[in-house]
C-alpha positions as CSV (number, residue, x, y, z in Angstrom):
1,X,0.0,0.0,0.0
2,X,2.6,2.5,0.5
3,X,4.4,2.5,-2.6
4,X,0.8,2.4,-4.1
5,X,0.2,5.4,-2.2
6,X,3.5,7.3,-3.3
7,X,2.5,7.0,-6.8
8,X,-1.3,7.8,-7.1
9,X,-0.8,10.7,-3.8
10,X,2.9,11.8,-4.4
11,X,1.7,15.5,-3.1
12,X,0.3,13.9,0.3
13,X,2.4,12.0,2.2
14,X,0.8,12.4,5.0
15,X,-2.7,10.0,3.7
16,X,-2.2,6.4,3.8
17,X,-4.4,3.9,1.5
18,X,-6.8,2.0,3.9
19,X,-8.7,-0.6,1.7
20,X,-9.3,-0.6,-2.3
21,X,-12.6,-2.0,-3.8
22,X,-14.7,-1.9,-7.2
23,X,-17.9,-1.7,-7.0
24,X,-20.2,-0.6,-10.6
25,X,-17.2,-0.3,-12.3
26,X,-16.2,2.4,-9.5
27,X,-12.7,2.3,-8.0
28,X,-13.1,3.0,-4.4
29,X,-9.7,4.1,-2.5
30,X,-10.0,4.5,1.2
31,X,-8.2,7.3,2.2
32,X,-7.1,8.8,6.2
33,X,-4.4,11.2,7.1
34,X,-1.7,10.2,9.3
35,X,-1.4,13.4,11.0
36,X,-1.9,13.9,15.2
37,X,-2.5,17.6,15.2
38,X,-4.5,20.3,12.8
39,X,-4.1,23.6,12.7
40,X,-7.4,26.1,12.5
41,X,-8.1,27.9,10.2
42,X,-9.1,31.1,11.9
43,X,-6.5,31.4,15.2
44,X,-3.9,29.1,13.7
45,X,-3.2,27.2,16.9
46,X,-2.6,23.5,16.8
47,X,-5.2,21.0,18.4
48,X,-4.5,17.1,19.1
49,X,-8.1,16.7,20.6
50,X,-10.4,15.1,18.1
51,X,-14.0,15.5,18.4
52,X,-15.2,13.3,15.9
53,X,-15.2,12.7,12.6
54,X,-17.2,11.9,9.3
55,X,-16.5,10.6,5.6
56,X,-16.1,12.6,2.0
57,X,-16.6,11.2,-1.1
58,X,-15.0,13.2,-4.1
59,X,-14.8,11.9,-7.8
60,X,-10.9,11.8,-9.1
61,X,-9.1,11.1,-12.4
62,X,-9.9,8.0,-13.2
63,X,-7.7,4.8,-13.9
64,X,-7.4,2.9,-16.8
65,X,-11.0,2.1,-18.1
66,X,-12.5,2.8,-14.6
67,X,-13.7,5.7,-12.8
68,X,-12.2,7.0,-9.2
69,X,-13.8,8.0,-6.5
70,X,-11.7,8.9,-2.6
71,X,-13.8,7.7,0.4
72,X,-11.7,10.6,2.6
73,X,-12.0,9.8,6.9
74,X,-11.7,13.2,8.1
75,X,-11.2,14.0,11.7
76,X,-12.8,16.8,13.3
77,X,-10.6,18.8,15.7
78,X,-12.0,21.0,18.9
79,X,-9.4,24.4,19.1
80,X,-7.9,24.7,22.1
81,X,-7.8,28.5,22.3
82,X,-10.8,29.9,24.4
83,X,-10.6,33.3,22.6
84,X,-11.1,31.9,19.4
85,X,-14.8,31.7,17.9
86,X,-14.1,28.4,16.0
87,X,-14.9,25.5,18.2
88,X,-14.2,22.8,16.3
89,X,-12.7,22.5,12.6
90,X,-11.7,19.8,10.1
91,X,-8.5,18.8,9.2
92,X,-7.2,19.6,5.5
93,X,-6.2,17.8,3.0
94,X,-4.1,20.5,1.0
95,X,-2.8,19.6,-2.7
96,X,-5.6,17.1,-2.8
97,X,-9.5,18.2,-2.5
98,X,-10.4,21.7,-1.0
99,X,-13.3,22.2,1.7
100,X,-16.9,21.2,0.1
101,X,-15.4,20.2,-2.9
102,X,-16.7,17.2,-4.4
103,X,-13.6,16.7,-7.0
104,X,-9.9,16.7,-6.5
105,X,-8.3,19.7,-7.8
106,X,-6.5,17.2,-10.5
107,X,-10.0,16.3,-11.9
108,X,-10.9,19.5,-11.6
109,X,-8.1,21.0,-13.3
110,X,-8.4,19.0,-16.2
111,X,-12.0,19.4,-16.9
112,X,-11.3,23.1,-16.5
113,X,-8.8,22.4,-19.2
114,X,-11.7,20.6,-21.3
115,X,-13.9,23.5,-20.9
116,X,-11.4,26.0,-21.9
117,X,-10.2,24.0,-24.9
118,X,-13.7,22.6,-25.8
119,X,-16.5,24.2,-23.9
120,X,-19.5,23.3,-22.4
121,X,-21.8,20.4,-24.6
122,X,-18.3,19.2,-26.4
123,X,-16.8,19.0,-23.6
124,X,-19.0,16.9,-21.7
125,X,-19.1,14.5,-24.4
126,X,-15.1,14.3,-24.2
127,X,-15.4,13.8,-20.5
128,X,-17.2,11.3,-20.9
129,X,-15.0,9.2,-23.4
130,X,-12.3,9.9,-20.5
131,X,-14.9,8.4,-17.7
132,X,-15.0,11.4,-15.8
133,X,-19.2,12.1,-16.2
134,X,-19.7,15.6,-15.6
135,X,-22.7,17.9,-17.5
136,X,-21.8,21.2,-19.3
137,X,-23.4,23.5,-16.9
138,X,-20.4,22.1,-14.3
139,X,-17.7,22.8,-17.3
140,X,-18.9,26.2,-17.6
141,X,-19.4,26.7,-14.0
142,X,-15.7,25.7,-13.5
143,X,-14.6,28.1,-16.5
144,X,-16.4,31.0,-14.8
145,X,-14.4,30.3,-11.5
146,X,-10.8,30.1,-12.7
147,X,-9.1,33.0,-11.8
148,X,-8.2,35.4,-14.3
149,X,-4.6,35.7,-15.4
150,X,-2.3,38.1,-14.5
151,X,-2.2,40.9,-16.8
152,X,0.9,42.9,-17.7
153,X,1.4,46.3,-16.6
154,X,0.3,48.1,-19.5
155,X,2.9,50.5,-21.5
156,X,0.0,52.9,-23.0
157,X,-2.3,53.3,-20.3
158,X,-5.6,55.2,-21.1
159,X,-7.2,57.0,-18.3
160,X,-11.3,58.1,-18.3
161,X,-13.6,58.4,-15.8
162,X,-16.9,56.4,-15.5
163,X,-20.1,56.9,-13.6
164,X,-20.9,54.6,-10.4
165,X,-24.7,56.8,-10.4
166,X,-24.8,59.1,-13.2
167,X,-24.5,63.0,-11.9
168,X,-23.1,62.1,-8.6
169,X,-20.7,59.5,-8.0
170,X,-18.0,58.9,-10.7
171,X,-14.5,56.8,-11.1
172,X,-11.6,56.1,-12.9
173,X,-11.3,53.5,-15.8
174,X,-8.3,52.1,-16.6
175,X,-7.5,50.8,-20.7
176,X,-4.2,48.8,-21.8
177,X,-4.4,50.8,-25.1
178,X,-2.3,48.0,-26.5
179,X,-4.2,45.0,-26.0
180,X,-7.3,47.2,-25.9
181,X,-8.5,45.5,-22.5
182,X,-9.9,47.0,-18.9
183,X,-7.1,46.8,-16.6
184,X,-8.6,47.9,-13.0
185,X,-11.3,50.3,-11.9
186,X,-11.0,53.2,-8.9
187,X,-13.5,54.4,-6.8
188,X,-13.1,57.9,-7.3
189,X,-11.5,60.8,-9.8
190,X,-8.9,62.0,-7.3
191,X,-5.4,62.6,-8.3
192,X,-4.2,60.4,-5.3
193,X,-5.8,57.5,-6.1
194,X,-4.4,57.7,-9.5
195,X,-0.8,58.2,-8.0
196,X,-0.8,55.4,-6.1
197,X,-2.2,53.2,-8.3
198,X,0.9,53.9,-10.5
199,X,3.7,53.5,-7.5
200,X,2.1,50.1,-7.1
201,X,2.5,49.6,-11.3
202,X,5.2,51.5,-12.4
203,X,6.4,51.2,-16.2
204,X,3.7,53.6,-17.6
205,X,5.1,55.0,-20.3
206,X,2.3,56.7,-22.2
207,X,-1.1,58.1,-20.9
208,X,-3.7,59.1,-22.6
209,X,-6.3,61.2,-20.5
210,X,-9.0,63.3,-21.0
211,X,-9.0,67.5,-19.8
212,X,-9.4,66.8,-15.9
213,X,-6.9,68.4,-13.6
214,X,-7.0,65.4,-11.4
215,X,-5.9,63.0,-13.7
216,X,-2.7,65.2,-14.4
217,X,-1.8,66.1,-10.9
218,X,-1.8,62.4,-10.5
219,X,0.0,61.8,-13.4
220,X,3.1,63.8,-12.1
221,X,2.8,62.1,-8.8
222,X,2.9,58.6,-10.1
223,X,4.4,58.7,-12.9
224,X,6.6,61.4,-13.8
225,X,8.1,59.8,-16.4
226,X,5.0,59.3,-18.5
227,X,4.3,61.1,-21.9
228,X,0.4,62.7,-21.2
229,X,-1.2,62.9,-24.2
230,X,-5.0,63.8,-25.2
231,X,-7.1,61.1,-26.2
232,X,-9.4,61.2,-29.7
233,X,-12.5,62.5,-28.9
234,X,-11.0,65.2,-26.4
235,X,-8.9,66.5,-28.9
236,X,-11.5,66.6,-31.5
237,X,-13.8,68.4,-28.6
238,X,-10.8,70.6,-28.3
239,X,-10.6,72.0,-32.0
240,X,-14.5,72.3,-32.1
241,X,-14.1,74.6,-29.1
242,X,-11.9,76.7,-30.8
243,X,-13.1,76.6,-34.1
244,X,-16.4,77.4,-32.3
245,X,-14.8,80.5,-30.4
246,X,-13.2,81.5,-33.6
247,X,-16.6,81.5,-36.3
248,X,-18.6,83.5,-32.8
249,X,-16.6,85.8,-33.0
250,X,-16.9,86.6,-36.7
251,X,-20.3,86.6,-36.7
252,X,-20.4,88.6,-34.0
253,X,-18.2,91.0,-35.8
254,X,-19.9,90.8,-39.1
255,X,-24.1,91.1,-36.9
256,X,-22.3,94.8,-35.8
257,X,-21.6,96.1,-39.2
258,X,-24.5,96.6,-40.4
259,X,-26.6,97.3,-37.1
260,X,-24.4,100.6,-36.9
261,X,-26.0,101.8,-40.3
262,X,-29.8,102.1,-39.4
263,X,-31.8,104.1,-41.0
264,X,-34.5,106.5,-39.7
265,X,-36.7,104.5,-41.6
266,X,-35.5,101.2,-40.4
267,X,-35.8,102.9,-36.6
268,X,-39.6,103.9,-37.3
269,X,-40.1,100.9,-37.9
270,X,-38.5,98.8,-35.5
271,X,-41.3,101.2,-33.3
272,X,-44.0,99.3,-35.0
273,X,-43.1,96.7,-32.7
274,X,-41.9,93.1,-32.9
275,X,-44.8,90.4,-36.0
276,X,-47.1,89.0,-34.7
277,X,-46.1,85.6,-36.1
278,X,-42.6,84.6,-35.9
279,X,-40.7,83.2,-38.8
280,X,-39.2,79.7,-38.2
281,X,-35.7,80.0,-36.7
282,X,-33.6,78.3,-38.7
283,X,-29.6,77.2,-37.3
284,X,-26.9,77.9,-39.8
285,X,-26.0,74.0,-39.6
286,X,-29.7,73.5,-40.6
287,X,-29.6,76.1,-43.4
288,X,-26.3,74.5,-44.6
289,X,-27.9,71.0,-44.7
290,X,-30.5,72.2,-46.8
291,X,-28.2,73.8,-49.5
292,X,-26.6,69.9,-49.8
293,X,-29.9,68.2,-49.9
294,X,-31.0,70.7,-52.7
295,X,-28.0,70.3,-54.5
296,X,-28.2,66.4,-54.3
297,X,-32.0,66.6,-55.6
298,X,-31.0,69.0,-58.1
299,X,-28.2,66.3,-59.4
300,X,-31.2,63.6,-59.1
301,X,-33.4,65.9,-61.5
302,X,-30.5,66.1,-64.2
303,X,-29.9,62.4,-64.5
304,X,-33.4,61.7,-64.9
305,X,-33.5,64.4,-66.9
306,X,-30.7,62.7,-69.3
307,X,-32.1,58.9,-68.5
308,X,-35.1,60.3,-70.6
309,X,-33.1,62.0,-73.2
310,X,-31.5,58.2,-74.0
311,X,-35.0,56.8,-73.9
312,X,-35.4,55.5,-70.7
313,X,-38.7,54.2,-69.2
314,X,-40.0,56.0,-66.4
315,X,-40.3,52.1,-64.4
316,X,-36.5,51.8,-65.6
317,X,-34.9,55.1,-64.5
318,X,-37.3,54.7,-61.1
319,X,-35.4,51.3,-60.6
320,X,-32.0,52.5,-61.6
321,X,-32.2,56.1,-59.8
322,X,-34.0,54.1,-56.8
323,X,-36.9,56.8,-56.9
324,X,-40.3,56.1,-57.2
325,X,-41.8,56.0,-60.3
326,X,-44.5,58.8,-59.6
327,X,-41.6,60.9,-58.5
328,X,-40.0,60.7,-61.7
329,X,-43.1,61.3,-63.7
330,X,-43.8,64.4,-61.3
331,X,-40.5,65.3,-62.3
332,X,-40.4,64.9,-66.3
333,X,-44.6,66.6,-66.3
334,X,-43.1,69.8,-64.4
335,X,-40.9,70.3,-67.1
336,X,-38.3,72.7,-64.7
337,X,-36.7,71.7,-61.7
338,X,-39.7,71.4,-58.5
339,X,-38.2,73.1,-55.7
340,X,-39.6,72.6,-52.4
341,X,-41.7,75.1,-50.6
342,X,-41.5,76.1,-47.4
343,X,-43.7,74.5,-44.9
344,X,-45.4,77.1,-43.4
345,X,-46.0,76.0,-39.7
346,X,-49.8,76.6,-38.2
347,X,-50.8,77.4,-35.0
348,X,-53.7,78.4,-32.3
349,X,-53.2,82.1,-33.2
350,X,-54.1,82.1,-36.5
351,X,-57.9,82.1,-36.0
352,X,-57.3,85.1,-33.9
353,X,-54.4,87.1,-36.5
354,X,-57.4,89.8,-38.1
355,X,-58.3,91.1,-34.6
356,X,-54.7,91.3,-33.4
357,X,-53.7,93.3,-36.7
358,X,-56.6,95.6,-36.3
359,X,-55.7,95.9,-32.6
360,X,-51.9,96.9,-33.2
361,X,-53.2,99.3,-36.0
362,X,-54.9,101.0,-33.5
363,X,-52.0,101.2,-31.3
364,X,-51.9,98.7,-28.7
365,X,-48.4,96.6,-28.1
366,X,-49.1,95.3,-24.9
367,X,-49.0,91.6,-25.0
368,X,-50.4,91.0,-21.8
369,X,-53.6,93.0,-23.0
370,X,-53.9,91.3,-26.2
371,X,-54.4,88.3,-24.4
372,X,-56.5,89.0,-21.8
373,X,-58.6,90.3,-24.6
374,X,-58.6,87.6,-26.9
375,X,-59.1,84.8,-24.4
376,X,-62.5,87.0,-23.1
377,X,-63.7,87.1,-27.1
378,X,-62.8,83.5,-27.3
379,X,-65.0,82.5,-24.1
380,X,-68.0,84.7,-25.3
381,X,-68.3,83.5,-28.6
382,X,-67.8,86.4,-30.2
383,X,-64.8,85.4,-32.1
C-alpha cells in the first residue's frame, strides 16, 4: 500500500491507503491522514483533541477504463484557544480536494482544461469518453471560476472616468491601449488614487487622459516619467471649441456692421413693434444642410433628366435612380426643376391674426392686454 500510495498521492504523504474495492465499475480508494494535530483555520493554533469525525466522497481522475472515486476519513478537531470563535474544525487535506469540494483539484483542473479547450456540450461528451461524467453547466461553472490571469502592466495606459450613479458619484477606468482591455477600476476621480495606483505599477510609459486636472496632478505624482497625451474625442472636442470661439466671434463681428448703419426708416419701424407671427428660426448647420440636400435633388433631376433624353422608361430610370416611379413622372410633367416650398407652420393664433392686426393698428403693443382680450372674445363667442 505505500508504494501504491506514493505514486497515485505523491503530493500527500501524510494520507495512507486504507482498503481498495470496485464496486459498478467504480474504484473506491480508502483514504485517512496520518497526521496527530491540525491547525485552525481562523486562530492558527494546533489542536490534538479530536471531536469526531465523518466521511467525503470526491470523484478523481480515473484509472485505466475505470472511474475513481476517494472515500476521505476526516477527523474533526476542537481548538484549544478559548478566545477563538471556532470550536471545532476539520482537518485539511491540502494539494488534494479543498473544503466542500466534491472533486480533487487534479480532476478539476483537467475538466477546467476541457472547458477552456472545448466548452461546455463538447466537452462533456469528451469527459465522458475519459470516464469522468460531468454535464456542461459544471464545465462552464468551473470556467467561470478560474481565476483570471495576471495581466501585464500596460505600457500605453488610457485614463477616463466612468459613472458609479450618473450626476453624482464617478471613477476612474483604466484601458491597456495595447491589447485594448480593462485593466482595474477606482473608486473615485482623485489625483491620489491615481498616483498610487501607478507607485504600485510603475512602467507607464504613455497616458492618454482626457482634460481633468486630477488625472494630471496624479499623473506627475505617479508617474513622472509618463508622456500625457489627449485622447481622440478630447482632442476633437478641443478643435470644435476653438473653431467654435473663432466662427462666434466673426459673426459677432460681421451682426455689428450693419446694425451701426440704421436708418430713420428702419428705426420707425422697428417702433411698430416686434410680427405678430414669428418666422421659423432656422440654425446655420440646418440652413447649410438644406443647401446639400438641394444640391443632391438638383443632381437627381439632371440624370433623370438625361435617362429620358436616352429613352429610358420612367419604371426603368425609377429602378436604376431608386426613386419612385411617380416621383420621376412628377419630375419629367413639371418640365423645370420642382423646388420645395417652405412648410409654413400653423398654429392656435391664427384664428385670432385679423383682430390682433386691427388691434396693433390702433396702437396697442401690450401683449399681456392682447391676451387678456382675446381669451375673453374666445370664451364669449364672439370670435
Amino acid at each position: 500500500m505505500d508504494l501504491l500510495t506514493s505514486v497515485l498521492f505523491p503530493d500527500n504523504p501524510d494520507v495512507i491507503i486504507e482498503d481498495v474495492t470496485i464496486e459498478d465499475h467504480v474504484l473506491i480508494f480508502s483514504l485517512r491522514s496520518t497526521r496527530l494535530c491540525a491547525e485552525c483555520p481562523v486562530c492558527g493554533c494546533s489542536s490534538t483533541k479530536v471531536h469526531g469525525s465523518y466521511g467525503r466522497k470526491p470523484a478523481d481522475l480515473p484509472c485505466l477504463t475505470s472511474s475513481v472515486r476517494l472515500h476521505l476519513h476526516v477527523r474533526r478537531f476542537l481548538c484549544q484557544n478559548n478566545q477563538c470563535e471556532r470550536k471545532t474544525f476539520a482537518e485539511p487535506f491540502a494539494g488534494l480536494v479543498v473544503a466542500y469540494a466534491r472533486r480533487t483539484l487534479r480532476q478539476a483542473h483537467v475538466l477546467r482544461e476541457l472547458a477552456f479547450s472545448l466548452g461546455g456540450k463538447p466537452g462533456a461528451h469528451m469527459a465522458a469518453t475519459l470516464v469522468c461524467q460531468v454535464s456542461r453547466d459544471t464545465l462552464l461553472r468551473l470556467l467561470r471560476r478560474s481565476p483570471l490571469p495576471p495581466a501585464p502592466v500596460p505600457q500605453v495606459l488610457g485614463i477616463d472616468d466612468w459613472a458609479w450613479r450618473r450626476g453624482h458619484t464617478y471613477g476612474t477606468i483604466l484601458i491597456d491601449l495595447q491589447r485594448h482591455q480593462p485593466v482595474d477600476l477606482l473608486p473615485d476621480r482623485e489625483a491620489e488614487t491615481l498616483a498610487n495606483w501607478l507607485r504600485e505599477h510603475p512602467g507607464v510609459q504613455i497616458a492618454s487622459r482626457d482634460r481633468g486636472g486630477n488625472y494630471a496632478e496624479g499623473l506627475r505624482k505617479g508617474a513622472p516619467g509618463a508622456i500625457q497625451v489627449a485622447d481622440r474625442f478630447h482632442l476633437l472636442k478641443n478643435l470644435g471649441d476653438a473653431v467654435q470661439g473663432l466662427l462666434t466671434r466673426h459673426l459677432l463681428a460681421f451682426r455689428r456692421k450693419p446694425a451701426a448703419k440704421v436708418s430713420q426708416e428702419g428705426n420707425q419701424k422697428q417702433k411698430a413693434g416686434p410680427p405678430i407671427k414669428q418666422p421659423l428660426k432656422v440654425t446655420p448647420e440646418l440652413a447649410a444642410i438644406r443647401v446639400v440636400r438641394e444640391e443632391e435633388r438638383l443632381a437627381r433631376y439632371e440624370q433623370v433628366i438625361t435617362l429620358r433624353e436616352q429613352g429610358w422608361s420612367h419604371q426603368a430610370i425609377a429602378d436604376r435612380l431608386g426613386m419612385g416611379s411617380s416621383t420621376v413622372q412628377s419630375w419629367l410633367a413639371a418640365g423645370h426643376f420642382p423646388k420645395r416650398k417652405s412648410r409654413q407652420q400653423s398654429s392656435k393664433l391664427d384664428h385670432f391674426l385679423p383682430y390682433l392686426q386691427q388691434r396693433r393698428a390702433q396702437g396697442c403693443f401690450n401683449m399681456v392686454q392682447l391676451h387678456q382680450e382675446i381669451r375673453g372674445k374666445r370664451i364669449s363667442g364672439v370670435i
